[in-house]
N, C-alpha and C positions, 0 to 999 in steps of 0.2 A: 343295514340301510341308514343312512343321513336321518333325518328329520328336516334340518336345513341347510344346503349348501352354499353358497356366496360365493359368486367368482368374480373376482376385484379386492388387492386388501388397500385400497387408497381411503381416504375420509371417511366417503359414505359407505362404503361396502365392511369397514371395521368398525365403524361405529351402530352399524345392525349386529352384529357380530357382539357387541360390548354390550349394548343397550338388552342384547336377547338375552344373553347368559344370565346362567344360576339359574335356572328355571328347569333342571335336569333334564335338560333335550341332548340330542346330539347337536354337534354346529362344527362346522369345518368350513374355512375361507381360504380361498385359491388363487392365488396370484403367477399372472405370466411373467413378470419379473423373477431374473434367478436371487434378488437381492432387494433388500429395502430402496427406494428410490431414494436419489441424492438430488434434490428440488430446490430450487433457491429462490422460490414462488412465495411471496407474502400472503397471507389468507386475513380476508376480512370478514370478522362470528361476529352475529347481534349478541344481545346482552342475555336474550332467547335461547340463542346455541352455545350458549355458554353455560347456560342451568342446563342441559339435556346432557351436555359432556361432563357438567360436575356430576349429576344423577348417576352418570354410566361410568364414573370412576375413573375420565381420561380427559379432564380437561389439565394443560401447559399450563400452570398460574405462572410459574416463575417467569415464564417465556413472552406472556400478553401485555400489549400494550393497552390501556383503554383509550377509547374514544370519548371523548364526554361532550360535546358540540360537533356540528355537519354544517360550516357555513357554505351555503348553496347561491353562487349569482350565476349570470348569462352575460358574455362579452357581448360588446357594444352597444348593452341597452342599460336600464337604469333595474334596479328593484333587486333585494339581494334577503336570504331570510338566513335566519341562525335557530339550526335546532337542538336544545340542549337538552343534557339525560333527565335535568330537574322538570321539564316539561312532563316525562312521564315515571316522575320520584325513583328515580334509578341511580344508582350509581355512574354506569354507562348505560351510554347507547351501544356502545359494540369494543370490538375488539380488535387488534390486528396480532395476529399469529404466525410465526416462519412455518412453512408446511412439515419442514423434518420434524419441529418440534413438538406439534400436533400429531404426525403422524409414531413419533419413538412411545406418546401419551395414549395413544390407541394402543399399540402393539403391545406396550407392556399391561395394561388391562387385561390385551386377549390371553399371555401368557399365564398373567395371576387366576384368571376363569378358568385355565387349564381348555382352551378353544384353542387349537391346530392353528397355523397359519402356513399353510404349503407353497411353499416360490416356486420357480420353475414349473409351474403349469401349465399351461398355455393349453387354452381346448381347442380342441380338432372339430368335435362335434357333437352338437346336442339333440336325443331323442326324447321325446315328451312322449309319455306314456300313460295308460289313466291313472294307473296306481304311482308314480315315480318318475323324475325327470334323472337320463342317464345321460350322465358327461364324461366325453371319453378327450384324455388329455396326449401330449404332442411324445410326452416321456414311456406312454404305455398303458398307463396306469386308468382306473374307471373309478366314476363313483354314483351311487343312486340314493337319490334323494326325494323327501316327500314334497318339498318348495325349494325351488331355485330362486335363487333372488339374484339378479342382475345387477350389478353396479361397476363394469368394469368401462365403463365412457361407452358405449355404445357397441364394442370390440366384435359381440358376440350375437348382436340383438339380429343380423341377418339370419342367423340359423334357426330364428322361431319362424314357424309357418302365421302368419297374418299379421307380421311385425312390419311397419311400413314407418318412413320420416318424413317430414316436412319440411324443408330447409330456406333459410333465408340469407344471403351474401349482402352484408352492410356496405361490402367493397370500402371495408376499415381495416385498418391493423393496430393494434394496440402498442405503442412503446413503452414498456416498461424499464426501469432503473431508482437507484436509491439515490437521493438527493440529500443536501444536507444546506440550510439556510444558518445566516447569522444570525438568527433569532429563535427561540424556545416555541415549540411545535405546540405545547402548553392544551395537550392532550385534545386538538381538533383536526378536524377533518376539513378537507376543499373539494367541491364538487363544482366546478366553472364550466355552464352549457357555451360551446363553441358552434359554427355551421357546420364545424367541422369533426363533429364529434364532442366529447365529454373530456376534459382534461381533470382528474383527481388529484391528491395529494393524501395519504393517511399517514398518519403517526407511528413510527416502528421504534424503539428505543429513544435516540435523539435527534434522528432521523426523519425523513419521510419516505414513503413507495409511492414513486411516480408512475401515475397508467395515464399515457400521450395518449387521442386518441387521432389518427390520421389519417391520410388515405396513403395509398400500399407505396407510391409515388414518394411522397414526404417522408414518411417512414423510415425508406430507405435511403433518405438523408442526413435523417435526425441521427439514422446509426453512422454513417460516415462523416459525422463532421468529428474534432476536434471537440476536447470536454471544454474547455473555455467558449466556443465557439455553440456549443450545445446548448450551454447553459445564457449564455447570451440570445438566444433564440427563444429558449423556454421563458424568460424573465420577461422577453416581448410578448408572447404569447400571453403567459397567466397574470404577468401583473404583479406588484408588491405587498399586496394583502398577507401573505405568509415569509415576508422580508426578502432577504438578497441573496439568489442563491449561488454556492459557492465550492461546491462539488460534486461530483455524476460518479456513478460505478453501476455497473453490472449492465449495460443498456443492452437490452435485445427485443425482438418486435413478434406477433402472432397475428394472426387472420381473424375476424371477428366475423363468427355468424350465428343465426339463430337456429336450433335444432331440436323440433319435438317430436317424438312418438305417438303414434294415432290412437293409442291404447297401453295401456301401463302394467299389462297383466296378459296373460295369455295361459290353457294347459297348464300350470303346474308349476308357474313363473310369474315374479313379479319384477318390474323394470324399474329403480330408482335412481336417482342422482343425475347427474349426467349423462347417461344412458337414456335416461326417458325424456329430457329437456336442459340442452346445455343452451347458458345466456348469455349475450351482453355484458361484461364487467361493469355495466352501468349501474349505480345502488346497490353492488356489492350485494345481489340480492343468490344468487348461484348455489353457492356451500350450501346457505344458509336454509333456502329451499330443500337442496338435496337430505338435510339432515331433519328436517321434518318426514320427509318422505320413510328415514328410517328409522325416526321414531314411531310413525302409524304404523310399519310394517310391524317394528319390533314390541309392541304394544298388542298388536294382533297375533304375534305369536306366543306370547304369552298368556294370553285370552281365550287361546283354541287350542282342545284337546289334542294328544298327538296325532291321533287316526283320524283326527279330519284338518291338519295341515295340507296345503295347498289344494283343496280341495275347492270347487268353485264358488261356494257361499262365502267362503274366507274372501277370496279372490275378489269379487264383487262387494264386499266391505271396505275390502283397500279399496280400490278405484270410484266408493265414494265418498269416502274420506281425506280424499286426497282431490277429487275432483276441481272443487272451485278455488284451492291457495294455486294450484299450478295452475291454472286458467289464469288466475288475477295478473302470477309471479309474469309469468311470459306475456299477456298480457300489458302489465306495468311501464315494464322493460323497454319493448319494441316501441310502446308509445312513449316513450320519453326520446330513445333515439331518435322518433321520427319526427315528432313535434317540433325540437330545438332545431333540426336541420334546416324548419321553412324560415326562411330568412325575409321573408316579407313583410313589410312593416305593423300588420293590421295583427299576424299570430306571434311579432315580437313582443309590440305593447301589451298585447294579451300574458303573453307570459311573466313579464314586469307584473300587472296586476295582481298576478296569481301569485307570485314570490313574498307581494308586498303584504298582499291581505296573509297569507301564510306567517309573516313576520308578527303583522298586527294582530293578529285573532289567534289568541292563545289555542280554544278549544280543534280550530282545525290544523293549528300547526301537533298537535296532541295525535290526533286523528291518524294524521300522513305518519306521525312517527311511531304510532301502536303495528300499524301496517308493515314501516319497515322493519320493527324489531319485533314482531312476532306476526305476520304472513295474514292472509284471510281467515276468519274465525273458520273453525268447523260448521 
């Protein structure tokens, strides 16, 4: 029997997997994919998940870009703040990373731990038992384990008995693509509140990743125009604060909504990443989340003897360990989408205020940025 199984080998589900090892357990990670995934997704790590990946012997250095300022404004109003890594004596605030490249920095950790990684799994069905969670896969094959840890986006979370979600439809879609301005991106970040959504910019190479954010309507316009045509659109939208931009690649668009789990734990199982609460691209707060969640996990299994893994005092440690950052995180999130949307003038000026005193007041622009680069205290 397992000690602990993983079914998801993406981010979060490999990096509990990294973060667990050397601790002479067993650990086997299961993936429905027949093959590593080919993603052409940018991923944006605090400077936070960036020490936990170095800790776990699978952070991309060659591959990251840093972020070292977050200049944050609101079209059509005034008040605009800049938050720099010097504010909290960091190098960076965060990172941007290609997900293959991330995800080749995991995989080969799990190899060097000598931790399985099984593709082509795909589960049919999970029984929770009091002694073992038994997952039976699409190829035949069974496996039992003393803790399930769920991290495959949600795939699997119907087959626990008491597992329920809560869903919210932004009725946004997110257009993402790589951009590239006549000016040195000079390691910052654009976060520009719209009615219409959040329009970003981060830092990749020489580059920037564009997250549009718009409604499903626009969207699928933004992908039908012409790149000249695209880009004359975006220049009107964001404005010249990050120069002239002057090429588009890879444009494709996703549905944006909110999704949390009513409980993080269940029999014999624990639900992190994505699985337990997917976000908002807004504040890039997602991954970043997800990877605290497994580090408490993988922290608690290092902490708990074998014969009492997954057992319900563990169980109830996660879930209050984890309780108030994923409160905050989604939280956060939802209220920042919903605030910039009111377009009225009394929570515009309100928000200029906020941006301004943020600029001005070192100690609270310190505050918001402890938050965003390392989550609600325990």
């Amino acid at each position: 029997m397992l000690d602990v199984a993983i079914l998801g080998g993406g981010p979060v589900g490999a990096a509990v997997a990294a973060m667990a090892a050397g601790h002479g357990l067993a650990l086997e990670v299961f993936e429905a994919r027949p093959a590593a995934a080919s993603d052409a997704r940018t991923l944006a790590l605090s400077h936070a998940s960036r020490e936990r990946l170095l800790d776990a012997g699978a952070w991309p250095g060659a591959d990251a870009t840093p972020i070292e300022a977050i200049h944050v404004s609101q079209k059509g109003a005034p008040g605009r703040t800049l938050i720099h890594a010097s504010d909290l004596a960091l190098p960076a605030l965060g990172y941007t990373v290609p997900f293959t490249a991330l995800q080749r920095a995991l995989h080969e950790r799990l190899a060097a731990a000598g931790v399985p990684l099984r593709y082509a799994h795909a589960c049919e069905d999970i029984r929770l038992e009091p002694d073992a969670a038994v997952l039976r896969f699409a190829n035949g094959s069974e496996a039992r384990a003393r803790l399930l840890v769920l991290a495959d986006g949600g795939a699997n979370a119907s087959r626990i008995p008491g597992i329920a979600f809560t869903e919210k439809d932004y009725g946004q879609h997110a257009v993402v693509a790589a951009v590239h301005t006549d000016r040195a991106h000079g390691a910052t970040a654009y976060e520009r509140f719209t009615p219409h959504g959040p329009v970003a910019l981060l830092p990749v190479d020489d580059r920037y990743a564009l997250v549009w954010t718009a409604t499903p309507e626009r969207a699928a316009e933004l992908l039908a125009l012409s790149g000249p045509a695209f880009l004359e659109a975006l220049q009107a939208y964001f404005g010249d604060r990050a120069g002239r931009f002057v090429s588009v690649a890879g444009r494709a668009s996703f549905p944006l909504r909110l999704r949390s789990v009513n409980t993080p734990v269940a029999l014999r199982t624990v639900i992190v990443g994505n699985a337990a609460q997917a976000l908002h691209p807004i504040a890039g707060q997602g991954l970043n989340l997800g990877l605290r969640d497994a580090t408490a996990i993988a922290e608690l299994v290092a902490a708990t003897p074998r014969e009492a893994l997954g057992e319900m005092a563990m169980l109830d440690r996660y879930r209050a360990m984890r309780r108030r950052d994923a409160a905050r995180g989604i939280g956060f999130t939802d209220f920042l989408v919903s605030s910039f949307a009111d377009t009225r003038a009394i929570p515009t000026l309100g928000r200029a205020a906020a941006l301004l005193a943020l600029d001005l007041f070192r100690p609270a622009r310190r505050l918001f940025a402890e938050r965003m680069v390392h989550g609600a205290p325990r």
